[in-house]
N, C-alpha and C positions, 0 to 999 in steps of 0.2 A: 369456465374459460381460463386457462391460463395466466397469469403474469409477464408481465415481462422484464427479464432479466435485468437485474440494475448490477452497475458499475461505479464503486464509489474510492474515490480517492482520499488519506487521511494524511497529511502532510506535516512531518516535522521538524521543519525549518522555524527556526526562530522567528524569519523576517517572513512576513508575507508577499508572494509574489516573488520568489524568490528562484531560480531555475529548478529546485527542486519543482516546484509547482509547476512549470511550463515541462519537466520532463514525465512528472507524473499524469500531465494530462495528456500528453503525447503516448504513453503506453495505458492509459485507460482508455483511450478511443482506440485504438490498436485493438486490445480487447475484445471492446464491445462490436467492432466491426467482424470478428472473429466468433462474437458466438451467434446465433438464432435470436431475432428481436431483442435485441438487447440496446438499451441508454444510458450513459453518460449522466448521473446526479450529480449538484453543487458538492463542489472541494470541501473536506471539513479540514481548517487551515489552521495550525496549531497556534502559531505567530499571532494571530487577528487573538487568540484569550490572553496570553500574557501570562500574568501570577495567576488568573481564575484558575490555570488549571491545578496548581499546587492546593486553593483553596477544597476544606474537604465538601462545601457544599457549595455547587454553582449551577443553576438549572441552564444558562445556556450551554455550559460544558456536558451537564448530561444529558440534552437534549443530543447535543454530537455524538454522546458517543453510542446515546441508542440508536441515531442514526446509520453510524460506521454497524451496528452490531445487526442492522436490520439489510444491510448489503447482501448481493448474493456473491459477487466478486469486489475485493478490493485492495487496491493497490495502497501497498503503506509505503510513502516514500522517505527517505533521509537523509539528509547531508551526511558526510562521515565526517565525524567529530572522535577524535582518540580513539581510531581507526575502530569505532561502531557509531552507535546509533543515536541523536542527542538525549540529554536528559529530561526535556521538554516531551519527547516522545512517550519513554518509559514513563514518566511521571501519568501521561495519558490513559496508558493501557495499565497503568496502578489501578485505575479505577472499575476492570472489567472484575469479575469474581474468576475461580480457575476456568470455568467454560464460559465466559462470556463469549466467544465470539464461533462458540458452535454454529457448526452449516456454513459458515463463511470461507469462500475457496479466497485466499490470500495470494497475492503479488508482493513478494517482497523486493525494495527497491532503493538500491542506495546510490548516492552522487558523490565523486570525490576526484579530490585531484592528481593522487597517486595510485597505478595500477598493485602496488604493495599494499592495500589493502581490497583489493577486489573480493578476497574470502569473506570478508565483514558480513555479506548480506547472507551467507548460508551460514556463518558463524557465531552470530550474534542476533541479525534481524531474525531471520526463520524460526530460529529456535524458542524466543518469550511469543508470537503467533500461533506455532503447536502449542506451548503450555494451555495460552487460550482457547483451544479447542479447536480454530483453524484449520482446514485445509490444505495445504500448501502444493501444489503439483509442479514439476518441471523446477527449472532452476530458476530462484530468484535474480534479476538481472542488477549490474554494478555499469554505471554510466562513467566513462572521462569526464573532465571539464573539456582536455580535448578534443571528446567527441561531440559536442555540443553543434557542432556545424554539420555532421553527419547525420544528427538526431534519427532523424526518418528510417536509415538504411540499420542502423544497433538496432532501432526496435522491430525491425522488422525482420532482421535476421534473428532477433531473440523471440520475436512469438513464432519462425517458422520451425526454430527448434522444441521451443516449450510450448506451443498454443493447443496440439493438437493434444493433451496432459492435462492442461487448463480446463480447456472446454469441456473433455469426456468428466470431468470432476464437477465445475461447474454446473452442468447440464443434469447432471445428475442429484443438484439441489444439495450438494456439498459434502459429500460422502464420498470416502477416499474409496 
């Protein structure tokens, strides 16, 4: 019998709780309402390890990131920090090997407050995702701060553009 499709969110906001978080759960349910039996797992929240994650041995950080690597879709979110990705982030997916995140159909997803850097997330996020063996379908999405009040209607015109990309990748257990 089947599985069913997990959706996992891996958040690299310094602070926890932090809009990134409230946007990445807003387009992981988006998501998973968009594919076949699919749920919503606990956030793996960068913010909540601090310096573990810089530490070379941390078993709750690599419990995360087996976590994030056992995903079938997941959305990697991130503030735009010198218009990419934080360092908290990268420092994270230091820890995959070059294919650690084979079969994983990837959302890339970044938050900022100027649309001058909206390229960020195809320019910077998508790209260390591929290295890792990822997925990637459709265009990764870049949120305003002043869309934050719209939230609903961006994600929803961005998975009507990219979802149906997503899913046929997804679905297909992560093979472009």
């Amino acid at each position: 019998m089947p599985t069913a499709t997990t959706v996992a969110t891996l958040i690299g906001n310094p602070r926890p709780a932090s809009r990134t978080a409230q946007i990445a759960a807003a387009v992981a349910a988006a998501v998973a309402r968009g594919l076949d039996d699919a749920h919503v797992v606990a956030p793996v929240e960068l913010g909540l390890h601090g310096a573990a994650v810089l530490a070379p041995e941390s078993a709750e950080v690599d419990r995360d990131r087996d976590a994030v690597a056992a995903a079938d879709v997941l959305v990697v979110a991130s503030p735009t920090y010198k218009a990419t990705y934080t360092g908290l982030l990268k420092s994270f997916l230091d820890r995959y090997d070059g294919r650690g995140l084979a079969g994983v159909t990837a959302v890339p997803l970044m938050v900022g407050a100027s649309a001058e850097h909206a390229l960020a997330v195809e320019l910077h996020l998508r790209p260390i995702l591929v290295e890792l063996g990822a997925v990637v379908a459709g265009r990764g999405l870049f949120v305003l701060d002043s869309q934050l009040d719209d939230l609903d209607a961006v994600v929803t015109a961005w998975w009507a553009a990219n979802g149906p990309a997503i899913r046929a990748v997804a679905l297909s257990g992560g093979a472009a």
